[in-house]
C-alpha positions in Angstrom: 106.0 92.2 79.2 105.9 90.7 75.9 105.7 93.9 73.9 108.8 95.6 75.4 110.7 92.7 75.5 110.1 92.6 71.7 111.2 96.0 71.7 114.2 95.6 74.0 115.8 92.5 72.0 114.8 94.3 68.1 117.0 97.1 70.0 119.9 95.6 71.6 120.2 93.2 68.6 119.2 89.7 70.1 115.7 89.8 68.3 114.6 85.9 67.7 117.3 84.4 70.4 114.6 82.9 72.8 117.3 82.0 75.3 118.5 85.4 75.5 114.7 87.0 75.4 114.3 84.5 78.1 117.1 85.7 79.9 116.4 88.9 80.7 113.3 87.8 81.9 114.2 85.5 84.3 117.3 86.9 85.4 115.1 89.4 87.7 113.8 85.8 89.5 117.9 85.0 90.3 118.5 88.2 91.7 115.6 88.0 93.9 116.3 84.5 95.1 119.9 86.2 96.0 118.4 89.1 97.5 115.7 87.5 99.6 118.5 84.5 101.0 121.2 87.7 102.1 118.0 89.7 103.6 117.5 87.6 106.6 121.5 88.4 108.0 121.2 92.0 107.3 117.6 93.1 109.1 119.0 91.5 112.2 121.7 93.8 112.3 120.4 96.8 110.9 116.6 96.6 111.6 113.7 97.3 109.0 113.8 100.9 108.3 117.6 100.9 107.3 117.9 97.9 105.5 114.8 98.8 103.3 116.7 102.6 102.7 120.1 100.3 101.7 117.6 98.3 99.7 116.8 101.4 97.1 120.7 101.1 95.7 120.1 98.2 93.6 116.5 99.4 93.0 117.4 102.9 91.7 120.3 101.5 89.9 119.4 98.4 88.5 116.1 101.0 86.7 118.9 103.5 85.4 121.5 101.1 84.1 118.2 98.9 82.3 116.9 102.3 81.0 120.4 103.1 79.6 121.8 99.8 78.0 123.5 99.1 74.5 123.9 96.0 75.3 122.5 92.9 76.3 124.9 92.9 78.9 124.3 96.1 80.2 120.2 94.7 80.4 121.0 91.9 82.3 122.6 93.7 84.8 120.0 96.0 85.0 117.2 93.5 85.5 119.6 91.5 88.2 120.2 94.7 90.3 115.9 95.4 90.2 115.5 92.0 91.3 117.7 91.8 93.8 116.2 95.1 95.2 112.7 93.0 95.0 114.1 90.1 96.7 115.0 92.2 99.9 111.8 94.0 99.6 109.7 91.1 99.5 110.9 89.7 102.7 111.2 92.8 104.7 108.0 94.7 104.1 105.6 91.9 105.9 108.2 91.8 109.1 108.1 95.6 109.1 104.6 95.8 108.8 103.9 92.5 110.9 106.2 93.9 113.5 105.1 97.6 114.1 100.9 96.6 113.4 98.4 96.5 116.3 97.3 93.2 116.9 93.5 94.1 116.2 94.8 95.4 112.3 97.8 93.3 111.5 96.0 91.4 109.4 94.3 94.1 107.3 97.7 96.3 107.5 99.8 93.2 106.5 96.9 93.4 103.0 98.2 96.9 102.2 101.6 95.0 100.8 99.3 93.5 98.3 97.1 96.4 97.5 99.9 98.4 96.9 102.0 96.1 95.0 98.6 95.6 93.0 98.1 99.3 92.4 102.2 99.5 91.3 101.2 96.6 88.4 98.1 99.1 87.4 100.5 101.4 87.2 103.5 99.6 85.7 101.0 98.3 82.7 99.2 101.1 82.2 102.6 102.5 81.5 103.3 99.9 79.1 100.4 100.7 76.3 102.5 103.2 74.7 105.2 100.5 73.8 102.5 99.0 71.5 102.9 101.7 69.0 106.4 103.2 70.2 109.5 100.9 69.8 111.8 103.4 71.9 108.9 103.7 75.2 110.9 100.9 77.2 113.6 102.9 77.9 111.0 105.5 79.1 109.3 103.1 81.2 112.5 101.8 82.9 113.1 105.4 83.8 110.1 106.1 85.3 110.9 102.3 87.3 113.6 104.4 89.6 111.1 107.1 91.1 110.0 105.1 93.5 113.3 104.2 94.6 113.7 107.6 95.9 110.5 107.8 97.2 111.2 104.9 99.0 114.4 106.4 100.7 113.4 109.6 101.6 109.6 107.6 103.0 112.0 105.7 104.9 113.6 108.6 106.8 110.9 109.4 108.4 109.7 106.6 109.7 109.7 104.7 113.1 112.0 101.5 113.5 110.4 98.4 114.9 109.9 98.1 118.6 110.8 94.6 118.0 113.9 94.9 117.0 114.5 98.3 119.0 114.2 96.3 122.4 116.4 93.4 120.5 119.0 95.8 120.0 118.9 97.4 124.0 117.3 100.7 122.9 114.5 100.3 125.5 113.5 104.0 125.3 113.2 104.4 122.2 110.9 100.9 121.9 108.7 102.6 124.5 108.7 106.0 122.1 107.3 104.0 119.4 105.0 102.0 120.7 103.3 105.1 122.7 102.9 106.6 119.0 101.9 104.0 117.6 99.6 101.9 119.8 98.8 103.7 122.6 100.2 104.7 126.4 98.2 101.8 127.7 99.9 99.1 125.5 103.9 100.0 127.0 104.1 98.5 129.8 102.4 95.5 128.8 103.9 95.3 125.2 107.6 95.7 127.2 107.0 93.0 129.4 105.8 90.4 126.8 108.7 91.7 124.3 111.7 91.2 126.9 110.1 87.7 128.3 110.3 86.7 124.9 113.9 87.6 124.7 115.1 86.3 128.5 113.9 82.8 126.8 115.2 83.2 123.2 118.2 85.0 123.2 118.2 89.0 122.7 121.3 89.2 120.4 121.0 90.6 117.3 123.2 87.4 115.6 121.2 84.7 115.1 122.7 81.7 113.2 121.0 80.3 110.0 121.8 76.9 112.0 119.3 77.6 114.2 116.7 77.1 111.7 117.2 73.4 112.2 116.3 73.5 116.0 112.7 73.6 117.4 110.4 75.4 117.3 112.2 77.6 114.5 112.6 74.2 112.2 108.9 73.7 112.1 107.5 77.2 111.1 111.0 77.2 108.2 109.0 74.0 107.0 105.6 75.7 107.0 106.7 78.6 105.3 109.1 76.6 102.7 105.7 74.1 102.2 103.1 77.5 101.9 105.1 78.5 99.0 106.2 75.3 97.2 102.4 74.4 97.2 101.4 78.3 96.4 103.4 77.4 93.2 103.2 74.2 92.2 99.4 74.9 92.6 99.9 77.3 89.1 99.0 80.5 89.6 101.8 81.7 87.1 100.7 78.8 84.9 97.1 79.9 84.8 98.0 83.7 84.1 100.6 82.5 81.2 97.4 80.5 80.0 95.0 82.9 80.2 96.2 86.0 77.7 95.9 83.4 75.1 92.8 82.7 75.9 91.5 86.3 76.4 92.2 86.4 73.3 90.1 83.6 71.5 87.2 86.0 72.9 88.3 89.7 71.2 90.8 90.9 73.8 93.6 91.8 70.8 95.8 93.7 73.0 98.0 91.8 75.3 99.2 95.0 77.5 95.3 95.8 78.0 94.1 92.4 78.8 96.9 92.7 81.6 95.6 95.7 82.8 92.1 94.1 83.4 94.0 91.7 85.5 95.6 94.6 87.5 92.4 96.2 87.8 90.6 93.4 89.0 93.5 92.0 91.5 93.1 95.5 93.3 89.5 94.7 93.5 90.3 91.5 95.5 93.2 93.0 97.7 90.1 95.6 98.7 87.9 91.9 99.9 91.1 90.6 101.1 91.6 94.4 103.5 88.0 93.7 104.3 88.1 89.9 105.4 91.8 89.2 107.1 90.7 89.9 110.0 87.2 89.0 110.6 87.6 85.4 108.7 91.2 84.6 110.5 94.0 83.4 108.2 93.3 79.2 108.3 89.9 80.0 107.4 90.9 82.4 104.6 93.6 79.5 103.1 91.1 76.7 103.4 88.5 78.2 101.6 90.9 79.7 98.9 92.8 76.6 97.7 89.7 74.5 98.0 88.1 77.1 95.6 91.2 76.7 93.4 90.4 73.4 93.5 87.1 73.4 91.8 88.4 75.9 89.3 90.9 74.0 88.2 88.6 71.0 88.0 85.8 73.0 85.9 88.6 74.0 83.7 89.1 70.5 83.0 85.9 69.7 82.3 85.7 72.1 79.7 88.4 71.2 77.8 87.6 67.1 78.0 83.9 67.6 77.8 83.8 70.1 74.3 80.2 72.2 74.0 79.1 75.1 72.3 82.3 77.2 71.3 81.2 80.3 72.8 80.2 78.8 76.5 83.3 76.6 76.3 85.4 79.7 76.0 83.2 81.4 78.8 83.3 78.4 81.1 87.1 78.3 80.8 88.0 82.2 81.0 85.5 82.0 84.4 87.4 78.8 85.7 90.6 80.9 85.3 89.6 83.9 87.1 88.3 82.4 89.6 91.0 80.2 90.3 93.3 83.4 90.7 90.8 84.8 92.6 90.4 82.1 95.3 94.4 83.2 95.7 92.3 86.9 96.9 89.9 86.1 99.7 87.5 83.6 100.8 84.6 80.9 100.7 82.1 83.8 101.2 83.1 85.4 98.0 84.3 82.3 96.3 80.2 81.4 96.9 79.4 84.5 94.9 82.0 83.7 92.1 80.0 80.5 91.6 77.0 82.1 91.3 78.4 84.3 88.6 78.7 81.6 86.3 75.2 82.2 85.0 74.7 85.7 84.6 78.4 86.8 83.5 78.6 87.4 80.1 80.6 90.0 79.1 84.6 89.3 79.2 85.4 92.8 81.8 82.8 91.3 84.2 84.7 87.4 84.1 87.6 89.2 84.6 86.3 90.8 87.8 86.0 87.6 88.9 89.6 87.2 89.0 90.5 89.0 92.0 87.6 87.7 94.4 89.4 84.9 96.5 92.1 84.5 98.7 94.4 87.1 100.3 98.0 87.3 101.0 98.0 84.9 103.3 101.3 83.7 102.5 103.2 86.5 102.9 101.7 87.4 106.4 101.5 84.2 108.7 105.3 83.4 108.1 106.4 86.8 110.0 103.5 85.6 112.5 104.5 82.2 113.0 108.2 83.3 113.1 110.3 83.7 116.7 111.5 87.4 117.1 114.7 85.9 117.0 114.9 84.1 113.7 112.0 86.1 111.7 114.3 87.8 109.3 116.0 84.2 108.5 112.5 82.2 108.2 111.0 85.0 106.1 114.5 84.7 103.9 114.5 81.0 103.5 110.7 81.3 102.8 110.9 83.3 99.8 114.4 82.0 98.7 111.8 78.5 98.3 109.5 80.9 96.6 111.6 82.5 93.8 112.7 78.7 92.7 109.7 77.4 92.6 108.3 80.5 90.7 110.8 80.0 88.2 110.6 76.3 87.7 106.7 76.4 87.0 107.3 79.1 84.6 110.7 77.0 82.9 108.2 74.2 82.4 104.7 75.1 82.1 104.5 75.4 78.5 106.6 72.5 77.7 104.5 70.5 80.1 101.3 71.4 78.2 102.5 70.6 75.3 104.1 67.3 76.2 100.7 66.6 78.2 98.0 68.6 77.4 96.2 71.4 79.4 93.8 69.3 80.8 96.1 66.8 82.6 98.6 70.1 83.9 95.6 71.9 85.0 94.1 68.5 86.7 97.5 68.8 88.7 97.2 72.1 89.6 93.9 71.1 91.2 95.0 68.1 92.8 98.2 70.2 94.6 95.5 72.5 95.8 93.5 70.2 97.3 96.5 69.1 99.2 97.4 72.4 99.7 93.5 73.0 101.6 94.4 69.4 103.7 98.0 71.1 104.5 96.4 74.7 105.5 93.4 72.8 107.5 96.2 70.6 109.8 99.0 72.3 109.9 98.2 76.0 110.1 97.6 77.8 113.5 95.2 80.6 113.4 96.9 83.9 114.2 93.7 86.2 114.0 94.3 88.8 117.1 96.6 87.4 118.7 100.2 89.5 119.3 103.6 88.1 118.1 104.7 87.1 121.4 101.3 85.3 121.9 101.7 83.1 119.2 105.2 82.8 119.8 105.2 81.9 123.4 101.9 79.4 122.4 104.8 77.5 119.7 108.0 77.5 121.7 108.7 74.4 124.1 110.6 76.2 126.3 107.6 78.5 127.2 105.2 75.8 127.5 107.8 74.0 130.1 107.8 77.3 132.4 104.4 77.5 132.1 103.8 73.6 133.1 106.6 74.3 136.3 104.8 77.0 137.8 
């Protein structure tokens, strides 16, 4: 982003102004915190497959108007209206996905959100290397941003509406419609019976109150979710990969929009292990062994800097602590065991980088909708990444100012102390979700199940 951003301000005639170049960064983060909070009211009502076709205005729009501004005002506009898109989009695609999955795939289905948003940054900065040599290529870029706006409507048309929320909403047919198509004749009557059990006991309006968030069992998993992402953040993965160019480039990596593309490449890499391992390792499993692998990164990072050697393994040691700290956010301990084993034969910079991506998966993103009632889903997932977007932007407000102030050893010491919490958090608090249907888990959480069950 740094090189059309250059290009952007030089343009629109705020060149130098780092508030404003600042700006139209982060504005995209206060449209999405907007768009994620409103998210949660309007699924209920309108289910998955409209709300995500409602959610290409702003997407569509927010790419044309950036694409076409003469103004800074006209940019900020542009970038709010893309972020708000994103905010919506990154709350509903894990309950669309979570909600019309078999149980057996949900895991490696829910995985396909990351692979794809990892194949859209591949795309996005390959797209960017032009704006290196052409001033004007922004505009170009932005553009091409809206095509899959309308890709994304017309997708959307044709396909099928959560069961879920169809049997929420009374359409009973058409639940059973789906469900045949999509998981087989033998899992209707059976999928039926545990979706309107779940509703006799939870409420089967589509209105749900954000109040209700408060009440158990809903307060808990809002806490969870809220807590996944505060730690998920505060842990530094933004803070590592602001970090990181600059030190791709102590090691002959002169071009910031290629570096970035490594990155890309090599986070697809890990969203392939991550497709592989959701569901044979199990979610808890996946988180443990991912932030305690953070942990040691972060650590070995910090050894590095406070222990100085030979410049050239110094540089090597740290570039490898820093990919595989991202990576640990990828998969798990299996291949966090063959990161470590990497450290002595890796020697060129592309094969450190493909370290980045082995680790932990989006984890995150997919046990929230699990853990969720099918009553107040929409609202946790909403709140979740509301908590998300602030904390994203706070860590990048004051990341640089806090190394500066402090030192990278001392920031990146915190960032591996907050994962070890994180590990202890994820080890005690999170229940395993591996093949187990929404209504399983949900019926397993709520109290009012669990007293039924103890009556009869």
């Amino acid at each position: 982003m740094n090189g059309p951003i250059v290009s952007i301000a030089k343009e629109l005639g705020f060149e130098g102004n780092s508030f404003l170049e600042g700006l139209v960064v982060s504005i995209f983060i206060g449209g999405a915190f907007i768009g994620s909070i409103t998210c949660g009211s309007l699924v209920d009502k309108l289910g998955c497959c409209r709300t995500i076709q409602f959610d290409t205005v702003p997407l569509i729009l927010g790419a044309i108007v950036s694409a076409q501004a003469q103004s800074i005002e006209e940019m900020i506009l542009g970038r709010f209206l893309v972020g708000l898109g994103i905010g919506v989009n990154t709350v509903l695609v894990p309950i669309y996905i979570s909600e019309i999955a078999p149980t057996k795939y949900r895991g490696s289905l829910g995985t396909l959100c990351q692979i794809g948003t990892c194949i859209g940054i591949i795309a996005s900065l390959y797209l960017a290397i032009p704006s290196e040599n052409d001033p004007h290529w922004w505009r170009t870029m932005l553009y091409i941003a809206s095509v899959p706006g309308f890709i994304l409507a017309l997708g959307m048309q044709f396909s099928v509406e959560s069961p879920r929320w169809l049997c929420k909403a009374g359409r009973l047919d058409e639940a059973k419609k789906v469900i045949n198509n999509l998981w087989g004749s033998s899992e209707v009557d059976k999928a039926i019976k545990e979706f309107e059990s779940v509703l006799k006991n939870d409420g089967d309006d589509l209105n749900s109150s954000w109040l209700e968030l408060l009440e158990e069992p809903h307060s808990r998993v809002a806490t969870i979710g809220g807590a996944l992402f505060v730690l998920q953040q505060l842990a530094g993965i933004n803070g590592v990969l602001y970090f990181s160019s600059l030190t791709f480039k102590d090691v002959g990596i002169s071009s910031s929009a290629l570096a970035s593309l490594y990155v890309g490449l090599t986070n697809f890499a890990g969203a392939l292990c991550a497709l592989y391992l959701m569901d044979k390792q199990g979610r808890q499993r996946l988180l443990i062994g991912s932030y305690a692998g953070m942990a040691l990164s972060m650590f070995l990072i910090v050894y590095a800097i406070s222990f100085p050697m030979d410049n050239e393994i110094s540089n090597n040691l740290s570039i490898l602590g820093t990919l595989l700290y991202a990576s640990m956010q990828k998969s798990s301990r299996i291949l966090f065991e063959f990161s470590l084993c990497s450290l002595f034969n890796i020697s060129l910079c592309y094969r450190y980088i493909f370290t980045f991506a082995v680790g932990a998966g989006p984890v995150t993103g997919l046990i929230i909708p699990e853990l969720s009632s099918s009553r107040t889903r929409g609202k946790i997932m909403a709140f979740s990444f509301s908590v998300h977007w602030v904390f994203n932007f706070l860590v990048g407000l004051f990341f640089l100012e806090l190394v500066q102030k402090f030192g990278v050893a001392p920031v990146y010491g915190s960032f591996g102390a907050v994962s070890l919490l994180a590990t202890a958090f994820a080890y005690f608090l999170i229940v395993e979700t591996k093949g187990r249907s929404l209504e399983e888990i949900e019926m397993s959480l709520n109290p009012k199940f669990q007293g039924k069950r103890n009556s009869e």
